[in-house]
C-alpha positions as CSV (number, residue, x, y, z in Angstrom):
1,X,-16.6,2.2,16.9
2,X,-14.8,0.8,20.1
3,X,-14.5,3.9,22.2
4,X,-18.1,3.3,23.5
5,X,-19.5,-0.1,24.6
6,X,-22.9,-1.0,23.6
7,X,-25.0,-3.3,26.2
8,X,-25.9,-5.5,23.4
9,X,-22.1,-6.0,22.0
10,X,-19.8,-6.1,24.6
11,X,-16.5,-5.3,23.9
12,X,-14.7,-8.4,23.6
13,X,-17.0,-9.1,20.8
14,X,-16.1,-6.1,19.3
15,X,-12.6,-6.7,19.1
16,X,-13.5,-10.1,18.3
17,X,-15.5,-9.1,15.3
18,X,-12.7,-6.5,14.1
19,X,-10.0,-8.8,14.6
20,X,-11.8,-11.6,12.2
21,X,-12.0,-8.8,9.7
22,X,-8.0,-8.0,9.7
23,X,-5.1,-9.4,8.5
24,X,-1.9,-9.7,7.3
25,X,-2.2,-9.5,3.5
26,X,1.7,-8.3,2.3
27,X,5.3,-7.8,4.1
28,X,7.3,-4.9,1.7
29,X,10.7,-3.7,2.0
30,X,10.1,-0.7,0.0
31,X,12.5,1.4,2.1
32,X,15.6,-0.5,2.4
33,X,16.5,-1.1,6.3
34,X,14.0,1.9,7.6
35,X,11.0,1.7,9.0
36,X,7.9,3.3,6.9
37,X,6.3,5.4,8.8
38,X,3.3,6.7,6.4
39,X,1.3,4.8,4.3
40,X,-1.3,6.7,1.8
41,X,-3.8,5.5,-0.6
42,X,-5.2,7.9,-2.9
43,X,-9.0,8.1,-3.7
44,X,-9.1,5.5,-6.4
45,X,-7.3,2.9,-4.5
46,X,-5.1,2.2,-7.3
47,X,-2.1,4.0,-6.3
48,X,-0.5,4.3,-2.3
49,X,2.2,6.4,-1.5
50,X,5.0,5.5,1.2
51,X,7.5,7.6,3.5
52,X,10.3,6.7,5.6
53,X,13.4,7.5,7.4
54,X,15.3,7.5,4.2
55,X,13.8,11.2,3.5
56,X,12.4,9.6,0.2
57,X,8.6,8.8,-0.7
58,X,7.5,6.4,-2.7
59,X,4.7,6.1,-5.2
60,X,3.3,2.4,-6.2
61,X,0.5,1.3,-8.4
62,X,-1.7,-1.9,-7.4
63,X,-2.7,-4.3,-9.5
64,X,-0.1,-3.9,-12.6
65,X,2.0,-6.7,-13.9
66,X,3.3,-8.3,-17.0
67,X,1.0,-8.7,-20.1
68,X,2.2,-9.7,-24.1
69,X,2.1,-7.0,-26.2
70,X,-0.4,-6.6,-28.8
71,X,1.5,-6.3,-31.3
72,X,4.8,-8.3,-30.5
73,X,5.4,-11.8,-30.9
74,X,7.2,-12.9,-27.6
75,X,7.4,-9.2,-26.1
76,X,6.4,-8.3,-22.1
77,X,5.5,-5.4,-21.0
78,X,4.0,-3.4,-18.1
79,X,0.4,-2.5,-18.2
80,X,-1.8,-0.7,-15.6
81,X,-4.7,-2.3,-15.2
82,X,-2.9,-6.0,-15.8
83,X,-5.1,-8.8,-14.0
84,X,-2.1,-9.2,-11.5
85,X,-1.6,-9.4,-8.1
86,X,1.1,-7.1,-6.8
87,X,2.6,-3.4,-6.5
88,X,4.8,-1.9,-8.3
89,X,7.1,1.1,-7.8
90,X,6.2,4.0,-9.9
91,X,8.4,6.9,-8.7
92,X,11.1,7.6,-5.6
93,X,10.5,11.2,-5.1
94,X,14.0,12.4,-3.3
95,X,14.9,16.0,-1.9
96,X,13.1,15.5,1.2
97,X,15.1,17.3,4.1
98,X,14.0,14.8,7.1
99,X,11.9,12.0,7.8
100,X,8.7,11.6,6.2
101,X,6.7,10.7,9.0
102,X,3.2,12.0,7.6
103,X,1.7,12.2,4.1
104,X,-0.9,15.1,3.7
């Protein structure tokens, strides 16, 4: 908590400590040329959701990627749950009537 200073942690070392702990992990261009406004993980962490000025929201899945088919020779396909680094897009939910500038 930075809002109040403790005598023993000063708050330069505070933002000191928090910015060592951030970073920049992933740049997407989910939305095209607008900016995304929301950002929304649900409670598993597996899934985040995204909204923008497009008036569309976006679902995405963590972690999924290409893995052989079990059965197939020389077959890909997609599995949740795949070992992978990565996101990918699971649904573009459209209809929205403005910006989505806050997912609930």
């Amino acid at each position: 908590y930075l809002g109040r200073q403790s005598q023993s942690f000063p708050l330069e070392s505070q933002l000191s400590l928090l910015k060592s702990r951030l970073s920049h992990a992933i740049t997407m261009s989910c939305h095209l040329i607008y900016p995304v406004y929301c950002l929304r993980f649900d409670k598993t962490g597996k899934y985040f959701i995204t909204g923008a000025d497009d008036q569309i929201v976006k679902v995405f899945h963590l972690g999924v990627g290409p893995k052989k088919a079990p059965d197939a020779d020389d077959a890909m396909s997609f599995s949740y749950g795949a070992n992978v680094r990565g996101a990918v897009l699971v649904c573009s939910l459209r209809g929205h009537a403005g910006v989505v500038a806050d997912i609930d």
